[in-house]
C-alpha positions as a Markdown table, in Angstrom:
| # | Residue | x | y | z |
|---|---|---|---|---|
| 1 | Unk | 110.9 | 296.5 | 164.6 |
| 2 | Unk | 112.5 | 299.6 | 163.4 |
| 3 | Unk | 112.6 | 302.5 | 165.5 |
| 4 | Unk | 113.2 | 306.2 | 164.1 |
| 5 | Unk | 114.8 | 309.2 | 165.9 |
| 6 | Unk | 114.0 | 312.2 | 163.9 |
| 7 | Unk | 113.6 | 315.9 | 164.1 |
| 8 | Unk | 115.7 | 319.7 | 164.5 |
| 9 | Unk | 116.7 | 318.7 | 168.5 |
| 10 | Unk | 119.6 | 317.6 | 170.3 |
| 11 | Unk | 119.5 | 313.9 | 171.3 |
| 12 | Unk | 118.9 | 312.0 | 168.1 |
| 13 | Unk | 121.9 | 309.8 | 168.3 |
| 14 | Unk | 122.2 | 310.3 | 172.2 |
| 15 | Unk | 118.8 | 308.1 | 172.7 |
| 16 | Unk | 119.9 | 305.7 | 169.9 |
| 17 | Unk | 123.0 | 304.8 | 172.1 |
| 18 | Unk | 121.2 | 305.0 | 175.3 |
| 19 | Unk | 119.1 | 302.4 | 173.5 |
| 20 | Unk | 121.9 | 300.4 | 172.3 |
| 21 | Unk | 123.1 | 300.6 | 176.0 |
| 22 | Unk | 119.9 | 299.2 | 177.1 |
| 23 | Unk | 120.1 | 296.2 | 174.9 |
| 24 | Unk | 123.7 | 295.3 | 176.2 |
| 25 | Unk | 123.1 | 295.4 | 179.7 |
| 26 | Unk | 120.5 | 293.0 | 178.9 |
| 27 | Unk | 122.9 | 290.8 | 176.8 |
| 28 | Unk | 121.9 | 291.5 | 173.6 |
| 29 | Unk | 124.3 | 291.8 | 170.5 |
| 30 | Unk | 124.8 | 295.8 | 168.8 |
| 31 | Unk | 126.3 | 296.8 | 166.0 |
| 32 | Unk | 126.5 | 300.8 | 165.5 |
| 33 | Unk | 126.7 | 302.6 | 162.1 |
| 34 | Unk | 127.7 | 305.6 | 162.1 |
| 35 | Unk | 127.2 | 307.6 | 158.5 |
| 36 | Unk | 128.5 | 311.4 | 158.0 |
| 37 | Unk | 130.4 | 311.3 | 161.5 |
| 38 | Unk | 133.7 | 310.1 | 162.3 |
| 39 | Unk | 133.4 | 307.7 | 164.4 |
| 40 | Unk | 135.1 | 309.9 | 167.6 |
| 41 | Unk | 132.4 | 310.4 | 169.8 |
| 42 | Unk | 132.7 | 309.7 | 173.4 |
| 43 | Unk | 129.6 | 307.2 | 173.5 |
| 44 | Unk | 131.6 | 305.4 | 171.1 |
| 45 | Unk | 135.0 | 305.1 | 172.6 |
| 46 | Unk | 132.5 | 303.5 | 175.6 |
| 47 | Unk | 130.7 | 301.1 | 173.7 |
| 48 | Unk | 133.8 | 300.2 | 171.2 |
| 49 | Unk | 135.1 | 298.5 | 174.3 |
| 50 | Unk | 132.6 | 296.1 | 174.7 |
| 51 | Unk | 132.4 | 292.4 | 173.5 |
| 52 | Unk | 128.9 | 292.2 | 172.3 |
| 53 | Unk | 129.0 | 295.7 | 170.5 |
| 54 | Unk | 130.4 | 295.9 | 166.4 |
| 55 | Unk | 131.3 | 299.8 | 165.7 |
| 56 | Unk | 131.6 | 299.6 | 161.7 |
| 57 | Unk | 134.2 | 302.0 | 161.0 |
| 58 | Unk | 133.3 | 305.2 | 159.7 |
| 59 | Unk | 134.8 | 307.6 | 157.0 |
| 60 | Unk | 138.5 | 309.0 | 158.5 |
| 61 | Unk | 137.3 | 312.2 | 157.0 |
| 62 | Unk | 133.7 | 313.9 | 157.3 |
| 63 | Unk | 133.3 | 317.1 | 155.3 |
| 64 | Unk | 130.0 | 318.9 | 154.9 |
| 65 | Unk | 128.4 | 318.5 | 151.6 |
| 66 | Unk | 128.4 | 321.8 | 150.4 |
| 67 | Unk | 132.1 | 321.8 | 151.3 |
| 68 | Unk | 132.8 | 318.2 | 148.9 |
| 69 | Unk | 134.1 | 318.4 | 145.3 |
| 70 | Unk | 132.1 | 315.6 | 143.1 |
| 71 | Unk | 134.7 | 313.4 | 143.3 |
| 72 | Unk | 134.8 | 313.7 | 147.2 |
| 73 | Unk | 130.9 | 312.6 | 147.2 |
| 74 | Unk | 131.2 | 309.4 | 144.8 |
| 75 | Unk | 133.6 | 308.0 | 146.9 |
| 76 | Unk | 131.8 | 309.4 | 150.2 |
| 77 | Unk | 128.9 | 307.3 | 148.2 |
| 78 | Unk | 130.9 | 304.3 | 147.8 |
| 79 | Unk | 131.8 | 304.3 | 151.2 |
| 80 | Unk | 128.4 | 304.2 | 152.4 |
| 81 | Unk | 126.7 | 301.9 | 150.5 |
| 82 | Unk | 129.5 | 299.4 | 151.4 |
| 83 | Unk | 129.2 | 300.1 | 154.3 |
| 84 | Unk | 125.6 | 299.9 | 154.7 |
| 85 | Unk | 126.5 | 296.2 | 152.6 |
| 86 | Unk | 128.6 | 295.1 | 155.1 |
| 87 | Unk | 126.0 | 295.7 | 158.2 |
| 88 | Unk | 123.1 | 294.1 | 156.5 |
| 89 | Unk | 125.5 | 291.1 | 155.9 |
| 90 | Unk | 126.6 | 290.7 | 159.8 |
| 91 | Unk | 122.8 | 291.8 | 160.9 |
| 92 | Unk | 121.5 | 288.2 | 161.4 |
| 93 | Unk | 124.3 | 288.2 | 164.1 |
| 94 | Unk | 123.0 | 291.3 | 166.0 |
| 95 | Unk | 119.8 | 291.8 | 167.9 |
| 96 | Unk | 119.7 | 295.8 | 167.2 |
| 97 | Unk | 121.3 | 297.7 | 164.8 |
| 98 | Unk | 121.9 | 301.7 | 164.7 |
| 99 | Unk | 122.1 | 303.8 | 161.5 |
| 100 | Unk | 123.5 | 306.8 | 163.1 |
| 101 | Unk | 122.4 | 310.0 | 160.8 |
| 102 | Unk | 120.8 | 307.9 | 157.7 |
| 103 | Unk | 118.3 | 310.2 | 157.2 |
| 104 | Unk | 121.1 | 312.9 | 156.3 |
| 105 | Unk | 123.2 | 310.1 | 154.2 |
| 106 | Unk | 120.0 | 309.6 | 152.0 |
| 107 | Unk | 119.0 | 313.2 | 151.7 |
| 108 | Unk | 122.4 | 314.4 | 150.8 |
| 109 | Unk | 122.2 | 311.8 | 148.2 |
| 110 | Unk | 125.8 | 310.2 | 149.9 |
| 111 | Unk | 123.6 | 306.4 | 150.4 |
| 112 | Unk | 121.5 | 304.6 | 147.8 |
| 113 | Unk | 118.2 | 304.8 | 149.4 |
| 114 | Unk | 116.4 | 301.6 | 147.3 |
| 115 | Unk | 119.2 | 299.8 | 149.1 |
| 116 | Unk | 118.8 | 301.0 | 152.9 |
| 117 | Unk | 114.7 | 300.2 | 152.1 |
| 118 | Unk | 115.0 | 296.6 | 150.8 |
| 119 | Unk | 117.2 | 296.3 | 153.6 |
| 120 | Unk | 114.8 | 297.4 | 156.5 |
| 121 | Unk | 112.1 | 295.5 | 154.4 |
| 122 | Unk | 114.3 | 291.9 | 154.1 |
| 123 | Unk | 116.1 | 292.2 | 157.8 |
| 124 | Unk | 116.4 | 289.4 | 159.9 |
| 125 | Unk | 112.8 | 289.0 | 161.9 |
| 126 | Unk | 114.7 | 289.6 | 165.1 |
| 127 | Unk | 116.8 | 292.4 | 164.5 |
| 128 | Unk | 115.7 | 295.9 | 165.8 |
| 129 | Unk | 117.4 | 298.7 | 164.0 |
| 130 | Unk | 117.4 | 302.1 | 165.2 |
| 131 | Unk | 117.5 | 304.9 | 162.5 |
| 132 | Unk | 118.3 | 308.9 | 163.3 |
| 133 | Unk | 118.4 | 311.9 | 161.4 |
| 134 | Unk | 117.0 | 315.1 | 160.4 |
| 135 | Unk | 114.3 | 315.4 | 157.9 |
| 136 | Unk | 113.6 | 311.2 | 156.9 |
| 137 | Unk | 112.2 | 310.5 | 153.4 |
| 138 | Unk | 108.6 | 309.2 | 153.5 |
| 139 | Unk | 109.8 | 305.8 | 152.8 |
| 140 | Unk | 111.6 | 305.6 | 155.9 |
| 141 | Unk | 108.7 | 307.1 | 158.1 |
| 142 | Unk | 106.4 | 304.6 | 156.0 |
| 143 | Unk | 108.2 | 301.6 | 157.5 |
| 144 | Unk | 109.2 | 302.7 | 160.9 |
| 145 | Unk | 107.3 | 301.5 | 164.0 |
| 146 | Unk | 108.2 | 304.5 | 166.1 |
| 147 | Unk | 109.0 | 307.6 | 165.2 |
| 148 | Unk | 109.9 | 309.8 | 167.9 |
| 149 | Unk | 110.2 | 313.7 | 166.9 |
| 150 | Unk | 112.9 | 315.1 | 169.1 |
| 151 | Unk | 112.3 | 319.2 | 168.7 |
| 152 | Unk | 114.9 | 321.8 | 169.5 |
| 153 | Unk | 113.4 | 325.1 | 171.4 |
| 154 | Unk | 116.2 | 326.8 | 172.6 |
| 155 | Unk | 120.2 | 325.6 | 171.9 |
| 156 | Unk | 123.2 | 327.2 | 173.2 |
| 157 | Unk | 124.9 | 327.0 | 169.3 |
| 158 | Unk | 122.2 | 330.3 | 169.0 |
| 159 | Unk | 124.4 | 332.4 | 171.3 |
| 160 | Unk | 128.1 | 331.1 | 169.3 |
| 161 | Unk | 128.7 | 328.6 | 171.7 |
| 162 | Unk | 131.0 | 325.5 | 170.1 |
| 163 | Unk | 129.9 | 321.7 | 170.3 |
| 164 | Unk | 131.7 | 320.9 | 174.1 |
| 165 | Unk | 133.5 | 317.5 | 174.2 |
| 166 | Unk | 131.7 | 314.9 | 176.2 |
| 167 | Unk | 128.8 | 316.7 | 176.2 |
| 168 | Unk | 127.7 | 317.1 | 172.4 |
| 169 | Unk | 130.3 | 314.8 | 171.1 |
């Protein structure tokens, strides 16, 4: 099944690892994605440290799009549809399988989307894989079992206060 976290809110990626938590206290096998981020979140650090859970590593330096010369987005690019490469070759050996902030990689153009579709449409019968992001293209939606909207209404960033460790990251 493929499950897709989507929408303006907070909690995106945090019910994608609760989810990925879930699976491993049951025994099942994770591997976490993370594109556009990285990779220094706290949930991460926790889950790095178990046995059953694969963290592919992330890009040592996010920018913002707007803020990436050309060159800086090829090899962003690159990065991430190797990246995405390597997961769907070790995917027969998970049970689920997060794509932290797709949606974003294929709408800023940083991940081949054809790719990241015949991938969710060839994936191992088993495998559950867990996709979050703002704004996901219609052929994501079109092949996602559940979509769940998570809508922001009111966010402390709207009166200037900073992500806060541990809680937003």
């Amino acid at each position: 099944m493929i499950q897709l976290y989507c929408g303006d809110g907070k909690g995106k990626t945090s019910a994608a690892m609760g989810q990925c938590l879930r699976a491993v206290g049951h025994g099942l096998r994770v591997g976490i994605v993370q594109f556009l981020k990285d990779g220094s979140s706290g949930e991460l650090a926790a889950l790095r440290a178990l046995d059953c859970v694969t963290v592919f590593p992330a890009l040592p330096e996010v920018k913002f799009t707007f803020a990436m010369t050309p060159e800086e987005k090829r090899q962003a690019r690159d990065f991430n549809d190797r990246l995405l490469v390597s997961a769907a070759g070790q995917s027969a050996e998970l049970d689920v399988l997060l794509l932290d902030e797709v949606c974003a990689a294929v709408s800023t153009g940083l991940l081949d989307e054809e790719a990241l579709l015949r991938f969710l449409r060839e994936k191992p019968a088993g495998l559950e894989v867990l996709l979050t992001g703002r704004d996901p293209s219609a052929g994501l939606t079109e092949l996602a079992d559940y979509i769940s909207e998570i809508r922001m209404v009111r966010h402390p960033f709207e009166k200037g206060v900073s992500a806060r460790e541990g809680i937003e990251w």
